[in-house]
C-alpha positions as CSV (number, residue, x, y, z in Angstrom):
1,X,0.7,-132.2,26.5
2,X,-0.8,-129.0,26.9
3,X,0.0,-128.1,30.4
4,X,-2.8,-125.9,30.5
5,X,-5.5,-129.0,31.3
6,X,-6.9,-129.7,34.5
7,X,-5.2,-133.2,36.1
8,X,-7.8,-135.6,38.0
9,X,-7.6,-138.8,40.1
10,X,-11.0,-140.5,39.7
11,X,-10.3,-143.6,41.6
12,X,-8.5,-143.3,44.7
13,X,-9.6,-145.6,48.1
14,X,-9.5,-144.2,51.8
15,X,-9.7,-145.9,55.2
16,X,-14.1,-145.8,54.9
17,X,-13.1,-149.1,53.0
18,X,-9.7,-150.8,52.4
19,X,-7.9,-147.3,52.0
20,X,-4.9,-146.7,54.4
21,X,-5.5,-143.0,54.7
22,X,-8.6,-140.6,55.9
23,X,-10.5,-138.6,53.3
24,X,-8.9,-135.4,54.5
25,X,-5.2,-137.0,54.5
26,X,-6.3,-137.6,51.2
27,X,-7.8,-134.6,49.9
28,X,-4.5,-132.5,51.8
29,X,-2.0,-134.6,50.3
30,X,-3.8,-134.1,46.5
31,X,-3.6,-130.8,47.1
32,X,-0.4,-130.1,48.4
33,X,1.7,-132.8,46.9
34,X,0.6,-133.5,43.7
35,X,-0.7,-130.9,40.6
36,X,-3.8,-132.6,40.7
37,X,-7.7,-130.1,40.8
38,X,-9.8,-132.8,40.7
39,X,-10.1,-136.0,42.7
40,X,-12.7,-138.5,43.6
41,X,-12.1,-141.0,46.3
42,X,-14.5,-144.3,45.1
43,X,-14.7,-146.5,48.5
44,X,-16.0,-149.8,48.3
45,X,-19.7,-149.8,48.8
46,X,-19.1,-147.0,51.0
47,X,-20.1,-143.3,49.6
48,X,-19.5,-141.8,53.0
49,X,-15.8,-141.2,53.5
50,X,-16.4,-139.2,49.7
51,X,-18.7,-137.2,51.5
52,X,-16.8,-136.1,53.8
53,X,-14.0,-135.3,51.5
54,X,-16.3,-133.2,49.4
55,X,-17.0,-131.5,52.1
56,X,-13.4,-130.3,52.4
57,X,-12.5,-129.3,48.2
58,X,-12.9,-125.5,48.7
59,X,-10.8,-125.7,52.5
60,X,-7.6,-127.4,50.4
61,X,-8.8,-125.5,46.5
62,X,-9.6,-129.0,44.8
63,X,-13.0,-130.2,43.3
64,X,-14.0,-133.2,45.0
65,X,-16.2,-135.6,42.9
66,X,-18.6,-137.2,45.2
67,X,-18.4,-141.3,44.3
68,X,-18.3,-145.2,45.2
69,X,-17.2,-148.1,43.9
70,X,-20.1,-150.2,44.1
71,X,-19.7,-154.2,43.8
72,X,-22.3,-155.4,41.7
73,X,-23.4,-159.0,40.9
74,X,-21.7,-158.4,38.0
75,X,-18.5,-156.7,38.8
76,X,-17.3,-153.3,39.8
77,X,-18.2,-150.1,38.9
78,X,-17.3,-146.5,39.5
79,X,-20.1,-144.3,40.1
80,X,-19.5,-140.7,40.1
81,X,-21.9,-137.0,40.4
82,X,-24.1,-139.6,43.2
83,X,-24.7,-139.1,47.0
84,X,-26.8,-142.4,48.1
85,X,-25.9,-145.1,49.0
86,X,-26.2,-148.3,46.4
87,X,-26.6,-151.4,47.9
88,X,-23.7,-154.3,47.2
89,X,-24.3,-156.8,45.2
90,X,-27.5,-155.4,43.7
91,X,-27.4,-156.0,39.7
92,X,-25.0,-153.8,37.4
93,X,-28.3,-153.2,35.3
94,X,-30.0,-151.9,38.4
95,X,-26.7,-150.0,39.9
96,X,-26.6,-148.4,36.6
97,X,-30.3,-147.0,36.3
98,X,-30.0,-146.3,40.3
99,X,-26.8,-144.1,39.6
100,X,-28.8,-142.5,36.5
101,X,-32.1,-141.9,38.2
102,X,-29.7,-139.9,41.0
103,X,-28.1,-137.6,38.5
104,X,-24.9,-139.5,38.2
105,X,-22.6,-141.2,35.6
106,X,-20.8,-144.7,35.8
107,X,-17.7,-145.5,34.9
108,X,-15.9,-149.2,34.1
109,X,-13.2,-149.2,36.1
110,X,-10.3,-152.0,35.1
111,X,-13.1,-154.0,33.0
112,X,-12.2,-157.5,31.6
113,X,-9.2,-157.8,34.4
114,X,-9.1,-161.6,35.5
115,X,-6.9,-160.5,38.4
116,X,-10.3,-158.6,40.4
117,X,-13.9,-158.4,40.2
118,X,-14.5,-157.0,37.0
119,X,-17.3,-156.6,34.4
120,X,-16.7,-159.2,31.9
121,X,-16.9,-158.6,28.5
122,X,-20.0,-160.6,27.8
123,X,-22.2,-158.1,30.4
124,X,-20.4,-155.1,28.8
125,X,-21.7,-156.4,25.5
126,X,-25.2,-156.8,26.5
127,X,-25.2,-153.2,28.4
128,X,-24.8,-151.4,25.2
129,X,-27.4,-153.9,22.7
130,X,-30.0,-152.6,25.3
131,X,-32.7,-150.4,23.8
132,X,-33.5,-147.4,25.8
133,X,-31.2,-148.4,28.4
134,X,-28.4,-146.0,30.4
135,X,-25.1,-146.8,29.3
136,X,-22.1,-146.2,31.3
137,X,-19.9,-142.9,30.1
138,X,-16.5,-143.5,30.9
139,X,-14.3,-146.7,30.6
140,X,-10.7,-146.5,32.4
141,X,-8.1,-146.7,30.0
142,X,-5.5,-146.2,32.6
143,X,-5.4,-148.1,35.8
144,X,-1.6,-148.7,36.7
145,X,-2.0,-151.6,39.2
146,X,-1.3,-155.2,37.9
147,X,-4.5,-155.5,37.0
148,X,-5.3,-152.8,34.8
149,X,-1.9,-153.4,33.2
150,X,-2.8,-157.1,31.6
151,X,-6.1,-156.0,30.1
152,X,-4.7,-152.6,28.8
153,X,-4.6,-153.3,24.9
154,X,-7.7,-155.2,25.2
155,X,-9.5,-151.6,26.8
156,X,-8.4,-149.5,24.3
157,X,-9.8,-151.8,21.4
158,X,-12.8,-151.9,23.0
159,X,-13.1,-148.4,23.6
160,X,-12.4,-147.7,19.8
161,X,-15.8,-149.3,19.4
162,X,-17.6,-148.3,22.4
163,X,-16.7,-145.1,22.0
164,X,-16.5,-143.9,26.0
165,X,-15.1,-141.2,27.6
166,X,-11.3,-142.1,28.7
167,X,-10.3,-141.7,32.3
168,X,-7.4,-142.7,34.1
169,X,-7.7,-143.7,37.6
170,X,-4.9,-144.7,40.2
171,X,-7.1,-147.3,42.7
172,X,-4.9,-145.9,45.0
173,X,-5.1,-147.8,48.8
174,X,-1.9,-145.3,50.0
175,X,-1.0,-141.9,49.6
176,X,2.4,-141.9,47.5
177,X,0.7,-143.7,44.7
178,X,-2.4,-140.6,44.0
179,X,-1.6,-138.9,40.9
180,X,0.6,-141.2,39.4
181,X,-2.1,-142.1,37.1
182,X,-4.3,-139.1,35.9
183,X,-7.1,-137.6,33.8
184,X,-6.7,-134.6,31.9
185,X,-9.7,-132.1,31.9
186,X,-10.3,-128.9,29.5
187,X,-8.7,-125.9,31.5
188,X,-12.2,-124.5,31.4
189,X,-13.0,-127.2,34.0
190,X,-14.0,-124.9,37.3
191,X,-17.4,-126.8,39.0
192,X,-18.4,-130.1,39.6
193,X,-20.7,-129.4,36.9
194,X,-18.0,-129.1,34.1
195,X,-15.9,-132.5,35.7
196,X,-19.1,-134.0,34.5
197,X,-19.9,-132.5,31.1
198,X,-16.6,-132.6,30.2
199,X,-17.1,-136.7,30.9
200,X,-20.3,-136.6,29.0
201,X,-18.7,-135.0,25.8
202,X,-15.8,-137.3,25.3
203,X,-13.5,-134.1,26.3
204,X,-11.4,-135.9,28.7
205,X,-7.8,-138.0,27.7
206,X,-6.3,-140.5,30.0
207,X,-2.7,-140.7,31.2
208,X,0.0,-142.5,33.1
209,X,2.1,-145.6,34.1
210,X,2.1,-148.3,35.1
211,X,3.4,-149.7,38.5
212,X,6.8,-151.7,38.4
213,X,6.9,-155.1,40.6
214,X,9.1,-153.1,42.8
215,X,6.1,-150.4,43.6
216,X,3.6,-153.3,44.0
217,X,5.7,-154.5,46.9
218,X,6.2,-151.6,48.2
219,X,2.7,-150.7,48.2
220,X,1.8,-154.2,50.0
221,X,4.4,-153.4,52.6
222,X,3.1,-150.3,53.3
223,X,-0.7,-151.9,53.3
224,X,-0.1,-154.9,55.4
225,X,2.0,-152.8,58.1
226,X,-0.9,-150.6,58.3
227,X,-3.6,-153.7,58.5
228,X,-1.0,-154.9,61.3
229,X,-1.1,-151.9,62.9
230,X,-4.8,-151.6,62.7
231,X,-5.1,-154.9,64.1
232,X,-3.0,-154.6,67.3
233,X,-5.0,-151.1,68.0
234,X,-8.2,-153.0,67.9
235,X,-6.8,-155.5,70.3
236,X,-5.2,-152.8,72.5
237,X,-8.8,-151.4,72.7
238,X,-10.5,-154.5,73.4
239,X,-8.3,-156.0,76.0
240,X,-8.5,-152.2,77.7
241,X,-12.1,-152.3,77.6
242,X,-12.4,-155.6,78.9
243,X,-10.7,-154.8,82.3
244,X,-13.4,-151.5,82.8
């Protein structure tokens, strides 16, 4: 591997959905503990928590890729390069020409994975026999959870049809897991606006592992404390409130 390319996270959740951490913990930790340049946090229906992490790329030296992860009737998708909000559950056909008409690109993130909502194979099929219809750019190859790991051979055959650009993607809820999956960029990759050619011309490769059973638990530990943390705050603040 040349170590000359540019590593990206393109999938990466923060605490604007079901994310333990804020964008800025996020974007910090990137860029200090990992040798990632590019990230993209994709919140569930929730573009705002990428905003604000955008905001902050040229305070820690990373490009930030504004994005969501939008649930669609259909399934998920990634889209990347948009700052609107898309409304959930609206049609992948319409989420698609939305994320187009705004000047972004969509990628497939975990497609075909029975173990989330995923775009099934049929709906992938009829994106692409569309006539004069947007397709999607980027499928990822790479998604190291459980459930990017059970439909990784069946992605890559696909893709050797389809065609996309690979990306790699952690779908990372905590901080210790960003990076471990990645995207490798040409090292001419400097803007926002070369992240996203680079996606467009099939320049990109996608790399990684997988998470072990022992890492899954882990990671759920670390979720479910936080959730339980959460929680009791939110009580704390209530019962507080209640006696003003």
């Amino acid at each position: 591997m040349d170590r000359k390319l540019i590593k990206a996270d393109l999938h990466i959740h923060s605490n604007f959905s079901d994310g333990i951490a804020s964008p800025e913990e996020i974007v910090k930790y990137a860029a200090q503990n990992t040798d990632l340049k590019i990230i993209a946090i994709t919140d569930h229906d929730n573009i705002k928590g990428s905003l604000k992490a955008a905001e902050l790329g040229d305070k820690y030296g990373l490009i930030v890729v504004p994005g969501v992860e939008v649930t669609t009737l259909q399934g998920h998708v990634i889209c990347l390069f948009i700052e609107k909000h898309i409304r959930k559950f609206t049609s992948l056909y319409k989420t698609i020409e939305i994320t187009y008409e705004s000047g972004g690109i969509i990628v497939l993130p975990h497609p075909m994975s029975p173990l989330t909502y995923s775009i099934p194979l049929h709906c992938i099929k009829k994106i692409f026999k569309r006539e004069h219809f947007p397709k999607p750019d980027a499928i990822e190859i790479i998604n190291p959870t459980l459930a990017g790991r059970v439909i990784r051979q069946k992605v890559l055959e696909l893709n050797k049809i389809l065609n996309l650009a690979e990306v790699a993607g952690t779908d990372s809820h905590t901080l210790d897991t960003i990076g471990s999956a990645y995207t490798l960029f040409p090292e001419n990759t400097k803007t926002l606006e070369d992240v996203k050619r680079a996606i467009i011309n099939r320049q990109t490769r996608a790399y990684g592992d997988f998470w072990s059973i022992k890492e899954h638990l882990r990671i759920a530990k670390t979720r479910l404390n936080s959730d339980i943390k959460s929680f009791a705050q939110k009580i704390s603040e209530k019962l507080i409130n209640g006696y003003r």
